[in-house]
N, C-alpha and C positions, 0 to 999 in steps of 0.2 A: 782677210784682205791681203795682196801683196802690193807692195810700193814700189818693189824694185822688177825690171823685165828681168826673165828666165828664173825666176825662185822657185826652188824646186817644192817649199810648201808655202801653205797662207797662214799669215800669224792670226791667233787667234784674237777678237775684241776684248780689252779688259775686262773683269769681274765687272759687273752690271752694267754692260754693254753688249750691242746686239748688231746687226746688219741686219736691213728691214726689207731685202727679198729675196729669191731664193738662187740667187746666185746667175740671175739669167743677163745682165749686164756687166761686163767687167767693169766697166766707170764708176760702179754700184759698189767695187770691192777694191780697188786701188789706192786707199791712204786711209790712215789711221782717221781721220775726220768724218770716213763712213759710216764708223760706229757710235750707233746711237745709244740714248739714255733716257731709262723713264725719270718720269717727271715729279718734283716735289712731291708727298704723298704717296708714290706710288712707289712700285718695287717689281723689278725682270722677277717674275713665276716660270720658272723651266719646269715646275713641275707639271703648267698647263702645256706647253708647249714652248719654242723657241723664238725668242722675239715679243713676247706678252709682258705686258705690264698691267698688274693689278693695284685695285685699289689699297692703301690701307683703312684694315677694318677700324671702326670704333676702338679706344684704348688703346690703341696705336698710333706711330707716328715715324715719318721718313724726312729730314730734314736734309736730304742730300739726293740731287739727281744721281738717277743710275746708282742707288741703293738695291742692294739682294736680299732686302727683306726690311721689316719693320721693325718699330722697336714700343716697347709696352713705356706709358708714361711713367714720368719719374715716381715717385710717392710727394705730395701733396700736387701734384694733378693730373687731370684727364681732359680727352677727345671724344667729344659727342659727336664728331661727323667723320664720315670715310673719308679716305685723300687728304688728310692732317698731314701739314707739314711743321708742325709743333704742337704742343698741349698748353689748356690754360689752367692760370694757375687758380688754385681754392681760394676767397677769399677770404679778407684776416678774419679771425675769431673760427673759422674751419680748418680743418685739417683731412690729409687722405692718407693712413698708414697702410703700406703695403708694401713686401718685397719687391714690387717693380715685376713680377712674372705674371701677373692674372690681368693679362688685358680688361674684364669686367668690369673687375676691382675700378677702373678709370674712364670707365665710358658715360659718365655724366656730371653733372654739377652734384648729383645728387649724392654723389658718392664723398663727398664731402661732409665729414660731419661736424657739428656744433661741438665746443670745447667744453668737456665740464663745467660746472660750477666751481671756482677756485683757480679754474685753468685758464689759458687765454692764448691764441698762437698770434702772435703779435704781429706776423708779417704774410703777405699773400704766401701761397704756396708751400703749406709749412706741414710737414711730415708727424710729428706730432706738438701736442700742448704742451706748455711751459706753463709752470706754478706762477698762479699771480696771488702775492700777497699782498693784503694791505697794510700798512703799518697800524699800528696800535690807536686806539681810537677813533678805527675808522671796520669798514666792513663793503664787504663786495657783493651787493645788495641782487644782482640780475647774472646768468649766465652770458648775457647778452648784452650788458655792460661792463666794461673792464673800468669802469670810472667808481672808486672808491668814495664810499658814503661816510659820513660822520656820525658818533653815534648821535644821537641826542641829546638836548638839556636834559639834568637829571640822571644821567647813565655816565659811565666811565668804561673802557673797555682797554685791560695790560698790555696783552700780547698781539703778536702780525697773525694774517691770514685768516681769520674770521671770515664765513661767507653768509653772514643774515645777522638782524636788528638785534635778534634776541641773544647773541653772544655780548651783546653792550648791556652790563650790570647793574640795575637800578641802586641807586642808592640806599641806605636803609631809612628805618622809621626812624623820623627827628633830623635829617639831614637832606640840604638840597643842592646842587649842582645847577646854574644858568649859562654854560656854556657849552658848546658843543664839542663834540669830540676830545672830549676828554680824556687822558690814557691812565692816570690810577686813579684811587680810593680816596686819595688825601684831597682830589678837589671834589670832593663832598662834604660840605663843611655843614656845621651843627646850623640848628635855626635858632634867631632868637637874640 
C-alpha cells in the first residue's frame, strides 16, 4: 500500500497481513487499514499462496488475528477441532505430558490420561501428577478418588501414603481395636 501521493514504493502489510486483491484498484492499496488478517484459528499460509489463510489443524491453536502460524497446545491440553482459537484444558484427576511440539500428543480429550494410583492432578489442566498421600490411618482406596479412606475397626495403619485396605494392619490374636482409622499398635488393646 502507499498512503502518501508520489511514493516512490508501497510499504509492505505487516507480518500476518495481506491485501485481498491483486492490485487492480488503488482505493484497495492506499492506507495501512487495507491490510488484512486471518481470523482467530487461522494463520496467512504463503506457502499456498499470497493472501490465504488456513485453518488450524487439530492440536493446534491461533489465539491472535493475523497469526503466521499456529501454535501446538500447552501440555495438559488439547484441540479436537480445526480453527481453535485456544485449547481446553484436562480435567482434574488427568493430565497431558508433552513437550508442547507433537500437535498429536493434544488433539483430543483422549489424550488425557488418568493419574496413577497414589497420584492425583489436583487442578484442570495439569502437565503432570502430584503425590497424593494420605496420612496415617487412612489409605487411598480408588485411583479415581483422591478422597482418603479410614482404615477399619480392628486395623491400625503408621505411616502416610498407603494406596489400598490391606496396608491397614490387623491387630494380633487377643487384641481388638473399635475405632477407625487408627494410626499405631497401641490402640489395640488386649481383650478381657
Amino acid at each position: 500500500y502507499a498512503e502518501t501521493v508520489g511514493t516512490s514504493e508501497c510499504t509492505n502489510c505487516a507480518i500476518g497481513k495481506f491485501l485481498i486483491d491483486s492490485g487492480l484498484y488503488a482505493s484497495a492499496h492506499d492506507s495501512e487499514s487495507d491490510c488484512r488478517s486471518c481470523e482467530l484459528g487461522k494463520y496467512l499460509n504463503t506457502a499456498v499462496g499470497p493472501g490465504i489463510c488456513s485453518s488450524c489443524p487439530v492440536g493446534k491453536y491461533s489465539e491472535n488475528a493475523g497469526a503466521d502460524g499456529c501454535v501446538v497446545c500447552e501440555a495438559g491440553k488439547y484441540s479436537n477441532t480445526e480453527e481453535s482459537d485456544g485449547c481446553t484444558a484436562c480435567p482434574i484427576g488427568k493430565h497431558l505430558t508433552d513437550n508442547d511440539t507433537d500437535a498429536s500428543a493434544h488433539a483430543s480429550q483422549f489424550n488425557c490420561a488418568v493419574c496413577k494410583i497414589g497420584k492425583y492432578a489436583f487442578t484442570s489442566g495439569a502437565a503432570t501428577c502430584s503425590v497424593f498421600e494420605c496420612p496415617s490411618g487412612k489409605y487411598l482406596a480408588s485411583v479415581f478418588n483422591n478422597t482418603c479412606t479410614a482404615c477399619e475397626a480392628g486395623t491400625y495403619n503408621s505411616a502416610v501414603g498407603y494406596v489400598s485396605a490391606a496396608s491397614c494392619k490387623r491387630c494380633g490374636v487377643g487384641k481388638y481395636n473399635n475405632e477407625i482409622g487408627s494410626t499405631t499398635i497401641e490402640a489395640c488393646l488386649d481383650c478381657g
